[in-house]
C-alpha positions in Angstrom: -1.9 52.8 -33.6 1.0 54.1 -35.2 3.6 55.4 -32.9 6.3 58.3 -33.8 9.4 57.7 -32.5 10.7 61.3 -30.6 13.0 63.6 -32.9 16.8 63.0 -32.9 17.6 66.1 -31.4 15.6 65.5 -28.2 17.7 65.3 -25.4 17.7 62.2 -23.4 16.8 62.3 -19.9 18.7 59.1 -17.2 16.4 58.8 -14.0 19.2 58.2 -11.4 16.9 56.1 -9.2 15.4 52.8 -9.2 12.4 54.2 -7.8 9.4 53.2 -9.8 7.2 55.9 -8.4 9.6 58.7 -10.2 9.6 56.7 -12.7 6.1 56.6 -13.3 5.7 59.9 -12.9 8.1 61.1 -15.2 6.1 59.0 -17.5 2.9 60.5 -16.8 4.6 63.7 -17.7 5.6 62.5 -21.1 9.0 62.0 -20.4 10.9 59.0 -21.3 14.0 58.7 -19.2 16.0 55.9 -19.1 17.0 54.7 -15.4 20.8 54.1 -14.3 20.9 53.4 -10.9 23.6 54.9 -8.5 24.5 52.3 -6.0 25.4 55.0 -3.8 26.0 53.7 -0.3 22.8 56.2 1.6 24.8 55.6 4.8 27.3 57.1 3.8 26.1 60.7 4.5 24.7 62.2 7.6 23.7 65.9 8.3 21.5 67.5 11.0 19.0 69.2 8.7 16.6 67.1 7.1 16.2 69.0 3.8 20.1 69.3 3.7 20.7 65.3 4.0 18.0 64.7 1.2 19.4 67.3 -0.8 23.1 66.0 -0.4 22.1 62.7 -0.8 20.1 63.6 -4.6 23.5 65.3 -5.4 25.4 62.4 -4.8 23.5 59.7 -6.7 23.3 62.5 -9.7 26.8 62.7 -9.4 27.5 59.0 -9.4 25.4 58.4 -13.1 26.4 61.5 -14.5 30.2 60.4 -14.2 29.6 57.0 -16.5 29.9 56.9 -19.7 26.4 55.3 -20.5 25.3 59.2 -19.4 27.3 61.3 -21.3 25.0 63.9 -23.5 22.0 63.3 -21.1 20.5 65.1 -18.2 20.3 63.6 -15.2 18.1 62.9 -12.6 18.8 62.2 -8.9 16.2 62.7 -6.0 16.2 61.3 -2.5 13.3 61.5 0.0 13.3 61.5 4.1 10.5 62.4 6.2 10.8 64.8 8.8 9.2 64.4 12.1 10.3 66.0 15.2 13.9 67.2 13.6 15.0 63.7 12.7 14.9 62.9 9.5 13.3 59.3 8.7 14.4 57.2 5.4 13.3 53.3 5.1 12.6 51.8 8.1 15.6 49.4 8.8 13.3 46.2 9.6 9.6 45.3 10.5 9.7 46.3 14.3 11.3 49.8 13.7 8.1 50.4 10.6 5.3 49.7 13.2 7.1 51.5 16.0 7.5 54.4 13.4 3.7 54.2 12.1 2.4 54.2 15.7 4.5 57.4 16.3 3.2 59.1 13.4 -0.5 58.2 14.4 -2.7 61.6 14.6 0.2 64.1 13.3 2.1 65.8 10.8 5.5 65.4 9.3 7.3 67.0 6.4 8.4 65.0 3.2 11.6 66.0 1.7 12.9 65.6 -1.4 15.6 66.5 -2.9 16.3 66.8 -6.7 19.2 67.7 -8.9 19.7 67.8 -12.5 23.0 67.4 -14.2 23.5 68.9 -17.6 26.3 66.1 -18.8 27.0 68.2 -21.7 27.8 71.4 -20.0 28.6 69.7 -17.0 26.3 72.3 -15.0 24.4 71.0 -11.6 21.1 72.6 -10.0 19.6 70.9 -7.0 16.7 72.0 -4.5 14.4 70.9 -2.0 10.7 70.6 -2.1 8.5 70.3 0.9 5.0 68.8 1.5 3.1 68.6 4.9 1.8 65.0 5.2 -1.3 65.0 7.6 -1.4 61.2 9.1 -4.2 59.5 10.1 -4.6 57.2 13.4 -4.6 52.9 12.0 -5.8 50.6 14.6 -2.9 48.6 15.4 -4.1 45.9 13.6 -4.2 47.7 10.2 -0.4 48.9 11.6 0.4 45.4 11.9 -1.6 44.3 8.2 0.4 47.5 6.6 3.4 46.2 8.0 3.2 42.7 7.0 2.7 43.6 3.6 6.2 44.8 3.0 5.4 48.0 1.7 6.8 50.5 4.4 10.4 48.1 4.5 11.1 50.2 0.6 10.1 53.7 1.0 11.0 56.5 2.8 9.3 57.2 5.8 7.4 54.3 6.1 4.5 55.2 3.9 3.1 56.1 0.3 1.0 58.6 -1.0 -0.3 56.0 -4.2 0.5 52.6 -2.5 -1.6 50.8 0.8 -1.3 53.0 3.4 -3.0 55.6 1.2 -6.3 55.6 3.3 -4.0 55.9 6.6 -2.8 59.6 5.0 -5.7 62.2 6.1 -4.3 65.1 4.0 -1.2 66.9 2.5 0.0 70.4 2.2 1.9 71.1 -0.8 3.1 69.0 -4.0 1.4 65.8 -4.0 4.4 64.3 -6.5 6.6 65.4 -3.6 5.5 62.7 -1.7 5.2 60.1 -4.0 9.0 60.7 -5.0 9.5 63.5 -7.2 8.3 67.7 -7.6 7.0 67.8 -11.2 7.2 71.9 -10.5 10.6 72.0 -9.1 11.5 69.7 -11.8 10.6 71.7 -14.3 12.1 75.2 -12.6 15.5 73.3 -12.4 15.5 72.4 -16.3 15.1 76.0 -16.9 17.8 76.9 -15.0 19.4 74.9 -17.3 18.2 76.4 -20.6 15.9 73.5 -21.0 12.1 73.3 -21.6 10.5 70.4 -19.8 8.0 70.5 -23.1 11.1 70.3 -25.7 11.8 66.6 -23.6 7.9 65.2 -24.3 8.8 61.8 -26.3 
């Protein structure tokens, strides 16, 4: 199969994340960014608002990529995910003890996934940045599938403890709202934000 290589004039996106999730998902959107990691110390912000922190924390690792060099003329990316449950907001679990106390807490009820995206137009050096939102319906593991879940790593990397597309998928009973939310990045907000920007999310298909 011959493959056409995107017009010159297509603007180039930088994913500002070494999340593979967004990645893939950008890909499944036809978008070919190219991934610059920030580096950017998460401990280094706090806030009281859940959706604020993941917000201020996308801003800041867009930020970060959008000041090098390698960036200049693209668009970046940046997105940051907590899970919200009981007002606190929840990011990787710090070590295998805190994931299973976390899962059993989260055993028979709801929290809210947010992620916060920005897009950084390096050219005209404008920002836009919002929060999307999904209700994540948990379902109740025996302790031993906890204790299986936990053992295989998984919940150590991602926020919240969990993933929509990974192994704890059958321990997830439902969601309300944007399932690409959950999994790392709002396909819909995405695109909103690029038109704020002047930009088609169709005009960036590679």
């Amino acid at each position: 199969m011959t493959v056409t290589p995107p017009p010159s004039d297509v603007r180039k996106l930088v994913l500002a994340s070494a999340s593979p999730a967004r990645l893939n998902l950008l890909r499944q959107a036809g978008l070919a960014p190219h991934v610059i990691v920030s580096g950017f110390d998460e401990d280094a912000l706090s806030h009281d608002e859940p959706a604020a922190l993941a917000l201020a924390l996308a801003e800041a690792k867009a930020a970060v990529v959008a000041a090098l060099d390698e960036a200049a003329g693209t668009l970046v990316i940046g997105c940051d995910s907590v899970l919200e449950l009981d007002g606190e907001a929840l990011g990787k679990p710090a070590d295998a003890e805190e994931a299973t106390a976390r899962w059993k807490s989260m055993r028979g009820r709801a929290g809210v996934l947010r992620t916060g995206h920005c897009v950084i137009d390096t050219v005209s050096g404008r920002q836009v940045s919002a929060t999307a939102s999904t209700t994540v319906r948990f379902g109740e593991p025996t302790d031993a599938e906890v204790a299986a879940y936990v053992a295989s790593g998984e919940p150590l990397h991602v926020a919240g403890a969990f993933t929509l597309d990974g192994l704890s998928a059958p321990f997830i009973e439902g969601i309300d709202g944007d399932p690409g939310n959950v999994i790392g990045l709002s396909l819909p907000l995405l695109r909103s934000l690029l038109a704020e920007l002047g930009v088609s999310i169709t005009d960036l298909w590679a």
